[in-house]
N, CA, C and O of each residue as an XYZ file, in Angstrom:
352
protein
N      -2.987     16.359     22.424
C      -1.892     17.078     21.816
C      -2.345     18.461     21.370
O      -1.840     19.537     21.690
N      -3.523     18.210     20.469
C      -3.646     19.841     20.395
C      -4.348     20.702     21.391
O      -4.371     21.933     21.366
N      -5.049     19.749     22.470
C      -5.666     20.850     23.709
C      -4.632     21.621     24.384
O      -4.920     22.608     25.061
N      -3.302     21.160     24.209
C      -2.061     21.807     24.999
C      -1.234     22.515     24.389
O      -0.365     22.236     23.562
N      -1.784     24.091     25.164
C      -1.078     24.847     24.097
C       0.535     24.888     25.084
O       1.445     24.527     24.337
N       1.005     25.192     26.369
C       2.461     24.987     26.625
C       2.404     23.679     27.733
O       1.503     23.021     28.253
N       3.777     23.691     27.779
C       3.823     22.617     29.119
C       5.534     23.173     28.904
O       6.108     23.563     27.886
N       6.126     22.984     30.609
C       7.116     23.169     31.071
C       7.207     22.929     32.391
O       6.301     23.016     33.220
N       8.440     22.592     32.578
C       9.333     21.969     33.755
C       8.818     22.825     35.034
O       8.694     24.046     35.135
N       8.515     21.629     36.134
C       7.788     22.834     37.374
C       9.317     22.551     38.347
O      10.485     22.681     37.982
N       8.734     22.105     39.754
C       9.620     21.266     40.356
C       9.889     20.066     40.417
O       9.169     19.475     39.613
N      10.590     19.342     40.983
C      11.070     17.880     40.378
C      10.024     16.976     40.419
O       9.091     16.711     41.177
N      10.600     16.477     39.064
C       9.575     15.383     38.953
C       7.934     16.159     38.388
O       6.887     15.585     38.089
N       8.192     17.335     38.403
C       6.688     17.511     38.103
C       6.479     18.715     36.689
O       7.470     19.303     36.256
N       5.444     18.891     36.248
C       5.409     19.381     34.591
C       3.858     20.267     34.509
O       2.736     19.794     34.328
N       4.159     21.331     34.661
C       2.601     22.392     34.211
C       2.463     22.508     32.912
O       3.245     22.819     32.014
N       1.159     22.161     32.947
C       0.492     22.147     31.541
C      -0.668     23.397     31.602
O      -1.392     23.866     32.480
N      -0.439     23.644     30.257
C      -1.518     24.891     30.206
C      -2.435     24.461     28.920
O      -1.790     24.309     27.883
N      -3.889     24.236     28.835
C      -4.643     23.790     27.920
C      -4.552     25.024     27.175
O      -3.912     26.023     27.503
N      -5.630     24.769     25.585
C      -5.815     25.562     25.362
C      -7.344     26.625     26.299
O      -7.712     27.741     25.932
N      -7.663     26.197     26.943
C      -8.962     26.681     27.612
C      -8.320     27.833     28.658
O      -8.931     28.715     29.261
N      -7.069     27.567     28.667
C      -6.026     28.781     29.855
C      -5.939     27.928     31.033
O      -5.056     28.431     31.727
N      -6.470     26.748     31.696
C      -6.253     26.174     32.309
C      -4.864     25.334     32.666
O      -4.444     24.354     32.050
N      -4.334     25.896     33.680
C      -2.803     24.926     33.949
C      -2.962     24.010     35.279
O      -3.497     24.274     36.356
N      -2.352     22.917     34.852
C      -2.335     21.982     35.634
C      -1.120     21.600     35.862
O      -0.341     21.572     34.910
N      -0.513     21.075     37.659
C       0.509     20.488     37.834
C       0.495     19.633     38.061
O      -0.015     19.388     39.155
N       0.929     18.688     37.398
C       1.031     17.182     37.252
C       2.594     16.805     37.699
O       3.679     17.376     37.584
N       2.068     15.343     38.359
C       3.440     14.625     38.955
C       4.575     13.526     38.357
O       5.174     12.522     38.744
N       4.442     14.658     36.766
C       5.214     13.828     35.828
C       6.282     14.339     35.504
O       6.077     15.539     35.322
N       7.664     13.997     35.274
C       8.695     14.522     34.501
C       8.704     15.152     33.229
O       8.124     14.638     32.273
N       9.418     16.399     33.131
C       9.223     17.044     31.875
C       9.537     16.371     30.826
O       9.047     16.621     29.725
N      10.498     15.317     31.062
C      11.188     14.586     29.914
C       9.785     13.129     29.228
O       9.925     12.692     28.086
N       8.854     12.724     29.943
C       7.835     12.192     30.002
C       6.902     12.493     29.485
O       6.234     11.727     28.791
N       6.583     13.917     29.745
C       5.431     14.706     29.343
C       5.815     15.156     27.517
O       4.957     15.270     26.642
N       7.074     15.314     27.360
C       7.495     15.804     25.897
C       8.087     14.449     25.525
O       9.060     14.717     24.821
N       7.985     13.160     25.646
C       8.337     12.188     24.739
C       7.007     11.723     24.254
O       6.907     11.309     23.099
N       5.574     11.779     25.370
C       4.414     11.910     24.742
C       3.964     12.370     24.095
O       3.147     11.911     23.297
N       4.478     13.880     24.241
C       4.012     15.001     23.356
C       3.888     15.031     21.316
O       3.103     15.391     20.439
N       5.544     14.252     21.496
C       6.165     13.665     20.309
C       5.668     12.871     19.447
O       5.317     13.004     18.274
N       5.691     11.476     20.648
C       4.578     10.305     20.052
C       3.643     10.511     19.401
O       3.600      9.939     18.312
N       2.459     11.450     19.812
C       1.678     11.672     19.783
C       1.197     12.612     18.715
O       0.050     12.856     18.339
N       2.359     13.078     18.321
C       2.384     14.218     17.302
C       2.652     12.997     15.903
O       1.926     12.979     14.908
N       3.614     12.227     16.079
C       3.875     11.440     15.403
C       3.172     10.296     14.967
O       3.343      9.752     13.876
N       2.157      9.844     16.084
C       0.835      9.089     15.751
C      -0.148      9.941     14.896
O      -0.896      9.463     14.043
N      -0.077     10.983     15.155
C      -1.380     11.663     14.039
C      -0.928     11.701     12.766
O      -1.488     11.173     11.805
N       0.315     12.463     12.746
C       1.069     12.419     11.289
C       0.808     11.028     10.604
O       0.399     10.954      9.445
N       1.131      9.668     11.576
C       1.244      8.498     10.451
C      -0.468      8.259     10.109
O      -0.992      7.728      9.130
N      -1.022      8.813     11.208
C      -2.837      8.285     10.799
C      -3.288      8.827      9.710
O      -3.768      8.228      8.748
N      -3.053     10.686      9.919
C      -3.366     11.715      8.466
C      -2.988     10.556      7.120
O      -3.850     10.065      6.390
N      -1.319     10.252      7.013
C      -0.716      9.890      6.126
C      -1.642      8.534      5.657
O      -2.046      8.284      4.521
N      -1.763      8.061      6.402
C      -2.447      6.407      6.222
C      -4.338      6.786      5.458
O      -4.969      6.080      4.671
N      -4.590      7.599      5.843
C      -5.897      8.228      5.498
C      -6.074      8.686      4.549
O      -7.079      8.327      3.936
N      -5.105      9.799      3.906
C      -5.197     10.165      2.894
C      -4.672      8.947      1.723
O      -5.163      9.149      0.612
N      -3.881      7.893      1.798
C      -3.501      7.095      1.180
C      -4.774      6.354      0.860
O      -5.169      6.271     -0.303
N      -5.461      5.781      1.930
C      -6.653      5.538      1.662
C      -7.269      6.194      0.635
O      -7.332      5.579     -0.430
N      -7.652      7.089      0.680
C      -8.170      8.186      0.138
C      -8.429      8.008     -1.516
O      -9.389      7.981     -2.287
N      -6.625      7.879     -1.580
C      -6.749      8.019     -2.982
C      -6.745      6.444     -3.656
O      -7.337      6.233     -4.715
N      -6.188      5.623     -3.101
C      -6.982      4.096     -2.813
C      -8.254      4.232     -3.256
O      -8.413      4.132     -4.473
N      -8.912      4.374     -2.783
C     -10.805      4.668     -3.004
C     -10.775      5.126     -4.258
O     -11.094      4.469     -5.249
N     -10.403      6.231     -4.248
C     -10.601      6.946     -5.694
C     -10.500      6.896     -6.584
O     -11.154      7.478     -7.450
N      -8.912      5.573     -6.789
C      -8.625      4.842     -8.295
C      -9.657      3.663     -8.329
O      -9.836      3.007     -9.355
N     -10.257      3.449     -7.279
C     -11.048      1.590     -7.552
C     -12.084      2.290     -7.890
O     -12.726      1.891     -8.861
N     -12.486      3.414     -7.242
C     -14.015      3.739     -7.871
C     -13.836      4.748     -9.094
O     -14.875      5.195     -9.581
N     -12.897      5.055     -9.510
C     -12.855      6.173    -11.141
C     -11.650      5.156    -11.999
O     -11.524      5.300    -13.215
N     -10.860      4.206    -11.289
C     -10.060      3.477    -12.347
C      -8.693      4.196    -13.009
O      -8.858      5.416    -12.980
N      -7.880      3.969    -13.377
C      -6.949      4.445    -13.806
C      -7.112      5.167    -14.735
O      -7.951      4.810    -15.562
N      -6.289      6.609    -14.981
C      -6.340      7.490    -15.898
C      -5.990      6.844    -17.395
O      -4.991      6.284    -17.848
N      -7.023      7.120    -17.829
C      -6.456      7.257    -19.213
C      -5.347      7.747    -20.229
O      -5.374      8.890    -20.685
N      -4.282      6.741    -20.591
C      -2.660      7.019    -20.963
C      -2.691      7.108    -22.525
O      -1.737      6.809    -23.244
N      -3.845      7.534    -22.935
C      -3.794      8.147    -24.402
C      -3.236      9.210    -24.257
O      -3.329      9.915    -23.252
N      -2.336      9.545    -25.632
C      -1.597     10.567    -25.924
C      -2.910     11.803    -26.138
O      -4.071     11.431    -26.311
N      -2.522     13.318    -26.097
C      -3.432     13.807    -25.695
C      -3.407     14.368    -27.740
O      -4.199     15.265    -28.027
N      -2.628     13.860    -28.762
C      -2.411     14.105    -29.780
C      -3.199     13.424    -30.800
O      -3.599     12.297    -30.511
N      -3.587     14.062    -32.312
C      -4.658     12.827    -32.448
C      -3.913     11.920    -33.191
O      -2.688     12.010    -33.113
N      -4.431     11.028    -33.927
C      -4.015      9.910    -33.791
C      -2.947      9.986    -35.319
O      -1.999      9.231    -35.537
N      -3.522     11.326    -36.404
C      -2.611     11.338    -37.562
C      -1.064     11.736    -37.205
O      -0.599     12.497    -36.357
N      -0.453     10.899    -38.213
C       1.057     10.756    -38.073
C       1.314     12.172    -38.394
O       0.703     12.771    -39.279
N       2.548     12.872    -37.402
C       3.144     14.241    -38.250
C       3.928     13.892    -39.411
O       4.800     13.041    -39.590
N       3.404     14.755    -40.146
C       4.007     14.968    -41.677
C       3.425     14.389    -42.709
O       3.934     14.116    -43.796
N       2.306     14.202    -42.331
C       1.084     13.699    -43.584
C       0.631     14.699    -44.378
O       0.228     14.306    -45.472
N       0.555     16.084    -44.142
C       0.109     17.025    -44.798
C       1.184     17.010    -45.520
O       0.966     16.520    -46.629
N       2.520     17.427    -45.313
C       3.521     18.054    -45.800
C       3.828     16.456    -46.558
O       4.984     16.677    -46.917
N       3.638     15.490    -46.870
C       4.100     14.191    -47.594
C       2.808     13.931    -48.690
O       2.708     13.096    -49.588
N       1.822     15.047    -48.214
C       0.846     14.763    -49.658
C       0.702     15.786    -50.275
O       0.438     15.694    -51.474
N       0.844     17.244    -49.581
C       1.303     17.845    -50.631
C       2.045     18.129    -51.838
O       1.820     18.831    -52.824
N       3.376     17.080    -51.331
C       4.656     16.888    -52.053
C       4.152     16.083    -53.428
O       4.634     16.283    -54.544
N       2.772     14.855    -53.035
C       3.040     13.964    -54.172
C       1.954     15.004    -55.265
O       1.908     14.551    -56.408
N       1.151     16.237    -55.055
C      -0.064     17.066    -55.876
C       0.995     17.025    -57.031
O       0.739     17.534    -58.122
């Protein structure tokens, strides 16, 4: 998928491909053939990336564990200053 930088309709039944190397080839395939692969194929990498990086971060919570859901505030109640000043 990514060695091919165009491909288009030759004569029937058949589909030139141009690598990226500048090399074109005519092949004895239908254009409609050659771009439902093209697709697939685009669409197989997308779900692999996707599946990989999921992994990814899979790994990363088993080996660092879940974030810590402490409030980032400390732990005195607001309005303790202002409720002991009141009783001076």
């Amino acid at each position: 998928h990514e060695h091919v930088e165009n491909y288009r309709r030759g004569e029937l039944q058949q589909t030139l491909i141009t690598f990226q190397n500048k090399q074109s080839y005519l092949f004895p395939v239908s254009f409609g053939t050659i771009e439902t692969q093209m697709l697939r194929t685009a669409l197989l990498k997308t779900k692999l990336l996707q599946r990989i990086e999921s992994n990814q971060r899979k790994s990363f919570y088993l080996l660092h564990g879940p974030k810590s859901s402490k409030a980032s505030e400390s732990v005195r109640v607001y309005g303790d200053d202002i409720f002991l000043k009141d009783r001076k």
